[in-house]
N, C-alpha and C positions, 0 to 999 in steps of 0.2 A: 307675384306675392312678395310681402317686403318681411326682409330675413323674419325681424321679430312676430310676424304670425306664421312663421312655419314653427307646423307641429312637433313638438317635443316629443319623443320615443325615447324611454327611459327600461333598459333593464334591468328589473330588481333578484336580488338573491335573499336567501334567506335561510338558515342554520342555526338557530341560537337555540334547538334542544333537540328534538327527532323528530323534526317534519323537513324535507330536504325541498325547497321549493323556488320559485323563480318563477319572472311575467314578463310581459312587456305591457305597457301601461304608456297611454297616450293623453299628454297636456293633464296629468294628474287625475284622468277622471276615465278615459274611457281604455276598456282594459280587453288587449288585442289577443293577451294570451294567460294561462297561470297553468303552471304544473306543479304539485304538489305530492311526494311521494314519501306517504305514512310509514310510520316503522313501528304500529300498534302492535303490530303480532311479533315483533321481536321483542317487547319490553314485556308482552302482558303477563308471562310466568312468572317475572320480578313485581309485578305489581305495583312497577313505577320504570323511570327511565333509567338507565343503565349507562353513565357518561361514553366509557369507551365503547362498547357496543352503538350507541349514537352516533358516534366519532368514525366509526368504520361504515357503518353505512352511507355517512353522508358522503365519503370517498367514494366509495362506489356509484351513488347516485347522482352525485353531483354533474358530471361531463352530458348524462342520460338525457337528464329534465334539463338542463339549459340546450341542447339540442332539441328537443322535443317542444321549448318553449319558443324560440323562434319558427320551427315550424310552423307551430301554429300559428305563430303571428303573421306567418308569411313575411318575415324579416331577417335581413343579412345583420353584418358586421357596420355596413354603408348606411344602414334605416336607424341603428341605435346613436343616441345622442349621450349618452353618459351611462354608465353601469353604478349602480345603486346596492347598496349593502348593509345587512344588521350586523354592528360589530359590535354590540352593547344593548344589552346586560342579556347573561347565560350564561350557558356551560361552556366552558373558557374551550375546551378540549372540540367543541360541536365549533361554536362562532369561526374556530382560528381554519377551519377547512371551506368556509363561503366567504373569508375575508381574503385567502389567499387565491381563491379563483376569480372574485372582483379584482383582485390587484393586478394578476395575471392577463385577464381582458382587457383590462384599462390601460396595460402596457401596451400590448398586442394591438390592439386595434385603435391605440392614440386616442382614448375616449377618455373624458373627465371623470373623478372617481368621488362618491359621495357616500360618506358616514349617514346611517340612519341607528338612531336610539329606537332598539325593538317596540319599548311600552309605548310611545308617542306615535308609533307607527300604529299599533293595535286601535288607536284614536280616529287615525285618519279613514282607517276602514268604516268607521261612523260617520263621517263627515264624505263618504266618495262619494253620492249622488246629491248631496243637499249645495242650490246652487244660491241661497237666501240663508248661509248660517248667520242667527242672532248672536253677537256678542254681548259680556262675556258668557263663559261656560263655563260647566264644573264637569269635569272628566273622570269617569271612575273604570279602571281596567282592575280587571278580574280576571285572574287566567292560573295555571297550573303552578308556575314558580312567582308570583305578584298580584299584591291587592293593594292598587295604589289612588290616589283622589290627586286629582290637577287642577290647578285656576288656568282655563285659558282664553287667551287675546287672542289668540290666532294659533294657523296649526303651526307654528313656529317659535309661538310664545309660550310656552308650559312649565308652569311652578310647580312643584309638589307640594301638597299641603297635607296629604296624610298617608300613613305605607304601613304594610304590616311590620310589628316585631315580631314575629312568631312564624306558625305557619301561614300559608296564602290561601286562600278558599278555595283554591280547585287542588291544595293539597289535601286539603282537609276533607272532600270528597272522597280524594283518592283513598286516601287513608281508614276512611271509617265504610266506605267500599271493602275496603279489603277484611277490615273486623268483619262486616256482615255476610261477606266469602259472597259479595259480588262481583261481575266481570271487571275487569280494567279496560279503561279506563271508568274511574269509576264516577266522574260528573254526570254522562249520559244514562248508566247505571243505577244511580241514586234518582234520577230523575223517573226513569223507568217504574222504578217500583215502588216511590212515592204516588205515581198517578193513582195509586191502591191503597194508602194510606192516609192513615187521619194527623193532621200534622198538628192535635191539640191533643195527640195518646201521652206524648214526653213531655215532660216541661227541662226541657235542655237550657244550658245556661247563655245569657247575650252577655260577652265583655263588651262595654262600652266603654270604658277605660276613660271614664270620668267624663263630666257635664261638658267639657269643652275640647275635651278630644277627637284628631278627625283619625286617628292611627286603628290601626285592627290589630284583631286577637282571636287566633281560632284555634290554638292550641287546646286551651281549657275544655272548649265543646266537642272535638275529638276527644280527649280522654275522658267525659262525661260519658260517652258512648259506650270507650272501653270499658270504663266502672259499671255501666248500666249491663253488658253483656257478660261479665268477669268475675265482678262483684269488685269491692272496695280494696282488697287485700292482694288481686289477680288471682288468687289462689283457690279460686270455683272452678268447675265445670263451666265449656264454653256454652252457655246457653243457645248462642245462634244453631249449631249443630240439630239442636229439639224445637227449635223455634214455628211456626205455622208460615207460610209467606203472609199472610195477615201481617205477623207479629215483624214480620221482618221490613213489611212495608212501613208499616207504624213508626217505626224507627228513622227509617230513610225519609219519610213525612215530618217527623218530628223534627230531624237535624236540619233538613231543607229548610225549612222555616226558619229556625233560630240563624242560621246562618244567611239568608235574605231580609230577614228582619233588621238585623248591623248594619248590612250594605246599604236599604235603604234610607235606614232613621242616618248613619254618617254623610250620606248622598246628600239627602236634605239640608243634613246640618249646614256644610259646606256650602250647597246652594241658596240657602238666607245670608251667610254671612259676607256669600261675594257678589248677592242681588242678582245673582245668575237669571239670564234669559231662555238659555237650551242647557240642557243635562244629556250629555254623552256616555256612551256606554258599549266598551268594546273589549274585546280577550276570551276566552276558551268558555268561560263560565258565561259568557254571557248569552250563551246561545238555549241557556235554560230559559224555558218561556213563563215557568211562575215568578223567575228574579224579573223580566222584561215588562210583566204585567203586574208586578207590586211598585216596580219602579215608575211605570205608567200612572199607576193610579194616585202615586207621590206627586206627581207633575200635576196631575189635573187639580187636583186640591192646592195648588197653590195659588195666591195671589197675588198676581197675577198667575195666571196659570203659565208651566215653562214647558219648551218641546221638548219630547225625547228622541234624541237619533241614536239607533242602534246599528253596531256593524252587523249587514245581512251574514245570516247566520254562514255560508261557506268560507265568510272572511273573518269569521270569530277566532276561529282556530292560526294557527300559525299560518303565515303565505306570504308570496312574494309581494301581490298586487299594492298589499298597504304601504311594502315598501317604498314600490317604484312610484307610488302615489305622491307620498312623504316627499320625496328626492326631489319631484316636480319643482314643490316651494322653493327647493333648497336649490336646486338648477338655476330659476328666475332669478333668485337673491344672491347667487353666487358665492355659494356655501360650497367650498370643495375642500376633498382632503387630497391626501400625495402618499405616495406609495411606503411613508413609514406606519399607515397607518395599522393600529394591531386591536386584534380582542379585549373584551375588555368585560370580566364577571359579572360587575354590577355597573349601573349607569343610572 
């Protein structure tokens, strides 16, 4: 076999909020192993993530699941070809404990070490089984802390073209979750109890922040919520408390909507204006199956009509695979970083 078709084995890490996880991941595509170790139930009395609390789990879990991940790969220290890492964008305090065990491998066992930007990873997870992607694309990740729109030429090549100022959609989940005193997290929550609801009871507000903007805004529709629950002044009785689950689905039906309605009329926008062939769609939010099938139904109505690839839903959420995926391109093109590399909030 000549060097350049031996297979690539890439392990990835990942920490950039509270999902502690790590893969090993072959030639970018076929995926040997992934452990991924939640810390739902330690956040969910806060009803959101808790940086230090984040920050001390992934200590703990971190040695676990990268054991556990070559296990299952049935892979040493000898079968990995480069160690793969999200050092951007999160919570500075979570990244800096997966970037300091990458560093620590890639010393330790003389292995190349490779920066991955988390959001463009959350992409790639879209693109791991498509062996015909059309260029270009319009990329929209949706996830807990980001609502972001990409132009991209390759998984290599990603412009931003539109990002929230505000809150991110799967915050604004969480958020109005927690107004209607449902579980955390509250994307699958919201989704749950919308299946019951009539999503034309509210007429909730859409920011579209003007005719030619591709940016979001999902503050305003969270506190449409709280008005709607509160009253105008805050200074009512919590209605949810007296509410019917009827009346509470209603609600979770109605913000669903307004808030997949933005995603997709910006989706589109974005994809007329860069002639897009495929429209991507990957991150935590995307694993709700009415945003997946409004976005669908966008695609098909187009003329041409464009494909949808979605990250399979176990890869929506936070995980290593999209990293070690990502790393692959980066490994071929010879994209490496060196041991000053550090965390880094936003990217």
């Amino acid at each position: 076999m000549k060097e350049r078709d031996k297979p690539v084995n890439i392990l990835g890490i990942e920490t950039s909020c509270d999902e502690t996880a790590a893969a090993v991941v072959t030639d970018g595509r076929i995926v040997r192993s992934s452990v991924v170790a939640s810390q739902n139930k330690l956040h969910e009395k806060y009803g959101g993530v808790v940086p230090e609390i984040a920050s001390r789990a992934h200590i703990e879990k971190m040695y676990p699941v990268i054991t556990e991940t070559l296990e299952q790969a049935g892979a040493d220290k000898d079968d990995i070809d480069a160690i793969a890492v999200a050092n951007q964008p999160g919570l500075t305090i979570a990244l800096i404990v997966g970037v300091t065990a990458a560093k620590t491998l890639s010393l330790a066992w003389d292995k190349p070490l490779i920066a991955i930007n988390h959001l463009h990873a959350h992409l790639q997870s879209a693109m791991l089984t498509e062996e015909n992607l059309q260029l270009p694309a319009v990329a929209l990740v949706v996830s807990g802390g980001h609502t972001c729109l990409y132009e991209c030429q390759s998984p290599l090549e990603l412009k931003l073209v539109g990002a929230t100022i505000d809150d991110a959609a799967g915050e604004a989940f969480d958020k109005v979750a927690n107004i209607l005193k449902l579980p955390y997290p509250g994307g699958p929550a919201i989704e749950r109890a919308a299946k019951k609801g009539n999503p034309n009871a509210i007429k909730f507000p859409r920011s579209m922040l003007g005719p030619e903007s591709l940016d979001f805004s999902f503050s305003g529709i969270k506190t449409a919520v709280l008005y709607y629950c509160r009253g105008q002044d805050m200074k009512g009785e919590n209605k949810v408390d007296s509410m019917s689950e009827q009346e509470i689905s209603d609600i979770a039906a109605s913000f669903q909507a307004a808030v997949i309605d933005v995603l997709v009329k910006k989706t589109r926008r974005a994809a007329e204006r860069t002639d897009a062939k495929t429209v991507l769609l990957g991150g935590g939010v995307a694993a709700n199956m009415q945003l997946r099938a409004a976005i669908q139904q966008s695609c098909n109505k187009a003329v041409p009509t464009r494909k949808l690839l979605v990250a399979p839903k176990q890869y929506c959420t936070d995980n290593a695979v999209m990293v070690a995926s990502l790393a692959y391109h980066k490994f071929k093109a010879g994209l490496f970083a060196d041991l000053t590399l550090e965390p880094k909030a936003t990217g």
